[in-house]
N, C-alpha and C positions, 0 to 999 in steps of 0.2 A: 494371330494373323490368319490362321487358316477357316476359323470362324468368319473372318469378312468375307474369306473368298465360298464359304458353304452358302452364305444367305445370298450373296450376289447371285450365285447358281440358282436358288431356289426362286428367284426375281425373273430370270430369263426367260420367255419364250419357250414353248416346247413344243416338238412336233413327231410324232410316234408313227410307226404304219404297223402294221399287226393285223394277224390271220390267226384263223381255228378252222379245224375239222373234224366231224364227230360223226359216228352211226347211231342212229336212233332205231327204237324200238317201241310200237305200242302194245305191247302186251301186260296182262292183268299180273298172269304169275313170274316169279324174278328171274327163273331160269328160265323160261320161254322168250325172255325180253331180251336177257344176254344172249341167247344162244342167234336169235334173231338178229340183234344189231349187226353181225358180223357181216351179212348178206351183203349188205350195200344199198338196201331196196330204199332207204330213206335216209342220206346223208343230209347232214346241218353245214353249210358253208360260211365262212364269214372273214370278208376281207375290209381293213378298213384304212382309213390315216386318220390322225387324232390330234390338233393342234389346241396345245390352252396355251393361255398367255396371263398376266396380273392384270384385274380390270380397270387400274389406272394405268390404261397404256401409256397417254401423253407424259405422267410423271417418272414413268422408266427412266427415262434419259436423267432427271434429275438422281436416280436413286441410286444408277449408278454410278454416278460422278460422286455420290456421297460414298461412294464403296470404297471407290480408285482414291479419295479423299484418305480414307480412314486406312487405307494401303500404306499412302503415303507416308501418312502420320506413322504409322508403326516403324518403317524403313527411318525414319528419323531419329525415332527415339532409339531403335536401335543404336543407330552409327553415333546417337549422343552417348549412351551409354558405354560403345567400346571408346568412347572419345577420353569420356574421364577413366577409363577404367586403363586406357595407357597412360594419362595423365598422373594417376594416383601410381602406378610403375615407376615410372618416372621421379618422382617424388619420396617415394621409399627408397629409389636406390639411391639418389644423391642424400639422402638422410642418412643410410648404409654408411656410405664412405665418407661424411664427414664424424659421423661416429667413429669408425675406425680410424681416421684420424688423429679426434680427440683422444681416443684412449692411449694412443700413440703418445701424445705430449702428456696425459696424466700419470702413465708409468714413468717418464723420462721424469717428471716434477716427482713421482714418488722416490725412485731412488736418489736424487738430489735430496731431497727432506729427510732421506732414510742416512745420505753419506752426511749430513750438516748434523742430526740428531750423535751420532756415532763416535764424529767428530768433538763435539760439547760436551759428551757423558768425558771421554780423556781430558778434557781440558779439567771437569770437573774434578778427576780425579789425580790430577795433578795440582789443585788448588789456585787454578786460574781463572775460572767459573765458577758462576752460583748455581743453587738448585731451583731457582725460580728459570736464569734461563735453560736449564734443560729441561724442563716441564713448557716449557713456551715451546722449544722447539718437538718435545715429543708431540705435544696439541699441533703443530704444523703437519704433523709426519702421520698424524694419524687424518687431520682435514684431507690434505692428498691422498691418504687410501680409500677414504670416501668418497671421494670423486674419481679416482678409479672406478671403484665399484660402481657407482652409479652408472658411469658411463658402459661401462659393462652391461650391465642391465640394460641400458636403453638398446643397443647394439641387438643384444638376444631378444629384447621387442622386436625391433626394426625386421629381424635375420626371422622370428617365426610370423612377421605378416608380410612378408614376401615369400612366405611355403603358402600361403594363403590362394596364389599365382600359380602354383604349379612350381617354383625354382626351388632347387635343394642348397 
């Protein structure tokens, strides 16, 4: 943005006023010339004002509408980008807490599959059960740890790209 606002500068009209004052000397050798300028006998004076302008005057007014345009446009995409950039906040956090959630209900299903497994190996070994259902129910108990797990993981996704933001 600061670039639009340099060349707009460099478009605009300009008007200077500016002065010099100098002793002169005509002398052959160098030191007779310096020592001479000092007098006064022949100062150089020079006062002026100095106005340039771009030589498409009439299209000024369009160029800098084209400036204040390209201004604009930046200020937009700005406030577009903090638009999604709360948006996408937003979105991680209710991601966050329905993870948190889940993992909620996947540990409560883990120990349920862990007290059903537990339950079966006794029945097993009381000769009330088979070993097929306690291998059913340990494959139950070990599905539920991986969905633990997983949810876990996505959680620690979610938790290191909201440190992304700045939040700890």
């Amino acid at each position: 943005m600061n670039e639009v606002h340099i060349n707009r500068e460099k478009n605009q009209p300009n008007l200077e006023v500016f002065g010099s004052y100098a002793f002169n000397s005509r002398e052959a050798d160098k030191e007779e010339a310096l020592s001479q300028s000092w007098d006064g006998n022949k100062p150089t004076k020079v006062i002026g004002v100095r106005f340039s302008s771009p030589l498409a005057f009439g299209k000024m007014g369009d160029t800098q509408d084209g400036y204040a345009k390209q201004i604009k446009s930046a200020e937009y995409r700005y406030d577009r980008q903090r638009f999604l950039q709360e948006q996408s906040w937003r979105d991680l956090s209710l991601r966050f807490n329905e993870a948190k959630e889940r993992l909620l209900a996947a540990e409560e299903l883990e120990s349920n599959q862990r007290e059903k497994l537990d339950y079966e190996r006794k029945r097993q070994e009381n000769g009330r059960s088979t070993l097929f259902q306690v291998l059913t129910f340990e494959s139950d108990y070990l599905g539920a740890q991986g969905v633990r797990l997983r949810t876990w993981a996505e959680l620690l996704q979610i938790s290191a790209q909201m440190k992304l933001y700045g939040v700890n």
